[in-house]
N, C-alpha and C positions, 0 to 999 in steps of 0.2 A: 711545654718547655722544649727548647733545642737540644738535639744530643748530638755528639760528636761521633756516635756507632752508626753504621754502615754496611748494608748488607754487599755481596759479592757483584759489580757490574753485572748486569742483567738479569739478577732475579726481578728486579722491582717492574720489569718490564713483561713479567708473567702473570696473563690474568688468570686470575682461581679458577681452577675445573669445576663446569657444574654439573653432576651427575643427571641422571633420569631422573624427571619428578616419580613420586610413587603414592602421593594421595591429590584427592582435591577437595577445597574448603565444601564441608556441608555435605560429604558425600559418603555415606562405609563401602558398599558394593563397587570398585572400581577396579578395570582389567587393565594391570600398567604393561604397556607396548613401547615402554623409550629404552628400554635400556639392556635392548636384545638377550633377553635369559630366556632359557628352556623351559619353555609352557611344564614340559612335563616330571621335569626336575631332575635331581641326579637318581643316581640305580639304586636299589635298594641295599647291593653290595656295598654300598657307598657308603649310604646310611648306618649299616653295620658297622665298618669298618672306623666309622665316627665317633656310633657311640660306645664302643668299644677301648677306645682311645682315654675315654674317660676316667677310665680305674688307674691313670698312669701318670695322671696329670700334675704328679709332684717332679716328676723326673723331664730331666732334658730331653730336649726330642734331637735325631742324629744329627749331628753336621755335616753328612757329606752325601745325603740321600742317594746310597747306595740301593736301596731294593726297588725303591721309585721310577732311579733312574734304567736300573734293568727292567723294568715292566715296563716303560715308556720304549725301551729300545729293542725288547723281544716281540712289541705291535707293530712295530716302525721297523724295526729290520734296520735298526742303528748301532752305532759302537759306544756304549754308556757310557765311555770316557771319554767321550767327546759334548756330554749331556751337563748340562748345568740348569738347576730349578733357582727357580724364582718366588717373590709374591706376585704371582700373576705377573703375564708378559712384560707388564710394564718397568718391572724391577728391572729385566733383563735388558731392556730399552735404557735404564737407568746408567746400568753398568756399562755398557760400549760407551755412552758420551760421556761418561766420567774417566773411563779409561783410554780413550782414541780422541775427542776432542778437547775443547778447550781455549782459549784466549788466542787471538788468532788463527783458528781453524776456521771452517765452514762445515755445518750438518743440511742436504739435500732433503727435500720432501718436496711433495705433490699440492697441488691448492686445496686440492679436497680432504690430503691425507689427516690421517688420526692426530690431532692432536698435541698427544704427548710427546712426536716428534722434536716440537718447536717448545717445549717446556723443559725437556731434558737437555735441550740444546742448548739457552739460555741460562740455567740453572750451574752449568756447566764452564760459564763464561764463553762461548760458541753463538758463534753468528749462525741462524736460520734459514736456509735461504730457500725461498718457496718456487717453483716449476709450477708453469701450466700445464694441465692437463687437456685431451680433446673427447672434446664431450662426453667429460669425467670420467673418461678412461685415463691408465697411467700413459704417458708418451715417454715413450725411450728417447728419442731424438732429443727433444726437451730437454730432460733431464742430466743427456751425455754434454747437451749446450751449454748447461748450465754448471758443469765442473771444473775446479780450478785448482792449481796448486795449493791453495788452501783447502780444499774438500777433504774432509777424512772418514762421513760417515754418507750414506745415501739408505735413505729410508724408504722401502713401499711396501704398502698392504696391499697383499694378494690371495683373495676378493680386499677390497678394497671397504674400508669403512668411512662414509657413509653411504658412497655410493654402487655397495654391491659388486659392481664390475670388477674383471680381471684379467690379463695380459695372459699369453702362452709360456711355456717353459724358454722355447726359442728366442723368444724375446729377452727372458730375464738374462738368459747367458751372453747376448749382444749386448746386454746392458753392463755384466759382468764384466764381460772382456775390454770395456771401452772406458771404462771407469778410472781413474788416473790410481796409479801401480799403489800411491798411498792410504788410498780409499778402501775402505769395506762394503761389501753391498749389504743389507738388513734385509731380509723377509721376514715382514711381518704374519705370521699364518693362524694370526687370531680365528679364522672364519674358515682355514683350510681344511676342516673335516669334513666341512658341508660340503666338499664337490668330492664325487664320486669317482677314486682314480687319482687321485690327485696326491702327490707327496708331501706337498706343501713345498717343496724347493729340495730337498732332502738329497734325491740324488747330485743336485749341480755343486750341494755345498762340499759333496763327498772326491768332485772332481775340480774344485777351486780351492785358495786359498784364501779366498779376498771374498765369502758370502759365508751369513751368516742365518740363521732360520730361529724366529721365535714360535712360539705356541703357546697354548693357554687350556685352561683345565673351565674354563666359564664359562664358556657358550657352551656348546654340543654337551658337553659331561656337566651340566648345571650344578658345578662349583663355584659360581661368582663369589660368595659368601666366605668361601674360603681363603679366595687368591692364592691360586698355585698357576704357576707358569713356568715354562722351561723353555732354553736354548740349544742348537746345535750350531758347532762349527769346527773350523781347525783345531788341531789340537793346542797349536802355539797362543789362540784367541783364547781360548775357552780358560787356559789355565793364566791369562793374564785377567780376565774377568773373576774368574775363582779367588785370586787375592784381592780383588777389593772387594767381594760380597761378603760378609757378617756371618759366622758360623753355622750361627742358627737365625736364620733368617724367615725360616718356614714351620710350624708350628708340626709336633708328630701328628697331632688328628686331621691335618692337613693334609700332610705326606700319606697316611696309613688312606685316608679317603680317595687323595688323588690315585694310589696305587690300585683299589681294589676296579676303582670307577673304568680307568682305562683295559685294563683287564677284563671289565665286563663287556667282549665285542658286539655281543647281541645285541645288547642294547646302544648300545650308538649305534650303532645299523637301522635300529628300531627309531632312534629319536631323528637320524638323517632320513631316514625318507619319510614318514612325518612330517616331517619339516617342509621336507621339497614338494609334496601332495598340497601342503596346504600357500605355502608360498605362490609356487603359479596358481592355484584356484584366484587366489586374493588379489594377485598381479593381474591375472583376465577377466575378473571380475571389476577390479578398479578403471580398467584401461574399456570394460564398454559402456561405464558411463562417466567418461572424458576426463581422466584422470591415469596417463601412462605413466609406466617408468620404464626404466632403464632395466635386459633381463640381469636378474640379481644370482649371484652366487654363495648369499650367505644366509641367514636367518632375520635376514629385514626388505625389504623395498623400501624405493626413495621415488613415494608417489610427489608427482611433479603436477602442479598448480599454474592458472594462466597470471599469477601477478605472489607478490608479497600478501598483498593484504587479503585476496584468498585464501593465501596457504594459513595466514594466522586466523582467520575468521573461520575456518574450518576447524584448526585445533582449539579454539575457543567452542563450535560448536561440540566435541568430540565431546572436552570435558564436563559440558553438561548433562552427557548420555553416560559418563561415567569411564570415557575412554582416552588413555593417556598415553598421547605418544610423543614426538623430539621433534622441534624443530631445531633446525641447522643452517640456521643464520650463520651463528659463529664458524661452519666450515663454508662460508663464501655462497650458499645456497637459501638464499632467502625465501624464494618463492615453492620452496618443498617441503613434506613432510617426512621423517622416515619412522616406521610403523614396522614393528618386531612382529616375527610370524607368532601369533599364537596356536592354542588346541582349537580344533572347530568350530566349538563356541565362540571363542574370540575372534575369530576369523568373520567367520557370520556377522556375526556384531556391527564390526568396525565398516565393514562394506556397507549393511543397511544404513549407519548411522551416515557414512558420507554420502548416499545415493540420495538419503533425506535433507543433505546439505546442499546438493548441487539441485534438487526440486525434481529429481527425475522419478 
């Protein structure tokens, strides 16, 4: 039957996200690699602080994640009133195209970048407008090309999801400074903990007006589960974001988790180089028998294939051996896999299974 209801222009032009697969038919023992989470999982402080949470679960959790946001900003060497938490980054992604874009605007992104870029931006009644990248690196020049008096939001992930790479600080701030006066810049720093030294963008946002920095509680601190993510920016962004985000937007054994997680520096320290030990093994391993990528700055490679139908006959074979990873067709990259660092086992694993794929 016809109806006369009708969703917002442009939603209907957003296709459904589809997360990492995480079983496969006929299989129990399988090592899921799509959907870049930490082998080794959150800290046990974490765990505590969880279930702990439990005994309170009749009562409201705070609105204005005041102790979160100081433990987020006593690691970071931030000003908490400049901090606004999330359900995971992507809320915070939510909120600027709901609050800066809109029905004749334009939101900027990468061909490779994330996603939700182009779904917040739609959703939002916001035209998408996608930049080439060179050889899946972000390009500033590009990107500067391609802004107009309607652009008001410009997106990039640095590293970069799905393919690893990342641009210099110099760069972002040429990108900053060139961006039309009514633009915001977004750094996205879903993957900024894995590089060593790295702010995520923190200092340029503290000397700009016009950038803005996400992060996320899901990768490095293996909180996917919970979805906590947080923003930094001006103050004048932050508190025009703060009125349209939902009081309680974030659950207390979320916040009580996210806080004690960050706090625990050992251990991300512990889970970052982990990480990076086993990433280049995997990467040098893949790449000597004919299978390179790109060097990667986050918790995944984007082993690269000589066709499509390799890269899928490979992950057809993976799933047989009981190993699941992404392909990324849908980010324009047909002929690649990308393969989440696992723990040494898994590591091992995945290299045998495609060494057994390629015959070598």
């Amino acid at each position: 039957m016809k109806t006369a209801i009708r969703p917002q222009p442009g939603i209907m032009d957003i296709d459904l996200y589809q997360g990492g697969a995480s079983h496969v038919d006929g299989l129990d023992n399988v090592i899921k690699l799509s959907s870049n989470e930490n082998p080794l999982g959150p800290s046990e402080a974490a765990i505590k602080a969880f279930r702990d949470a439990s005994y309170d679960l009749h009562r409201y959790p705070t609105s204005d994640h005041s102790r979160l946001r100081q433990a987020i900003a006593g690691v970071h060497g931030l000003d908490a009133g400049r901090i606004i938490c999330g359900a995971g980054s992507d809320e915070i992604i939510a909120f600027l195209c709901q609050a800066y874009s809109g029905e004749g605007t334009e939101v900027l992104h990468t061909e490779h970048g994330f996603g939700m870029y182009r779904i917040s931006a739609l959703a939002n009644g916001a035209t998408p407008v996608e930049v080439k990248e060179n050889e899946r690196v972000t390009d500033v020049d590009a990107l500067l090309a391609g802004c107009t008096d309607k652009t008001r939001l410009v997106f990039i992930a640095n590293p970069n999801n799905p393919t690893g790479t990342m641009i210099g600080l110099s760069e972002i701030e040429r990108l900053a400074n060139g961006i039309p006066k009514q633009a915001i810049l977004v750094l996205d720093g879903a993957y900024a903990e894995y590089v060593e030294g790295y702010d995520g963008g923190a200092a340029l946002v503290d000397a700009h007006e016009n950038i803005v920095m996400t992060r996320t509680f899901s990768k490095l601190y293996g909180l996917g589960g919970l979805r906590v993510g947080w923003g930094y920016g001006p103050a004048h962004i932050i508190d025009v974001l703060n009125r349209v985000r939902g009081p309680f937007n974030l659950s207390q054994a979320a916040v009580n988790a996210a806080e004690a997680a960050i706090k625990d520096v050992a251990y991300a320290d512990h889970c970052r180089i982990e990480n990076a030990r086993w990433r280049n093994w995997m990467a040098d391993a893949l790449a000597e028998i004919g299978v390179p990528s790109d060097v990667s700055c986050a918790n995944f490679i984007l082993a690269r294939f000589k066709s499509k139908s390799e890269a899928e006959a490979c992950d057809e074979y993976l799933k047989t051996q009981g190993l699941i990873v992404r392909r990324v067709v849908g980010y324009k990259l047909p002929s690649c896999l990308r393969i989440t660092v696992g723990d040494e086992s898994a590591c091992r694993r995945v290299v045998h299974a495609i060494r057994q794929f390629k015959g070598d």
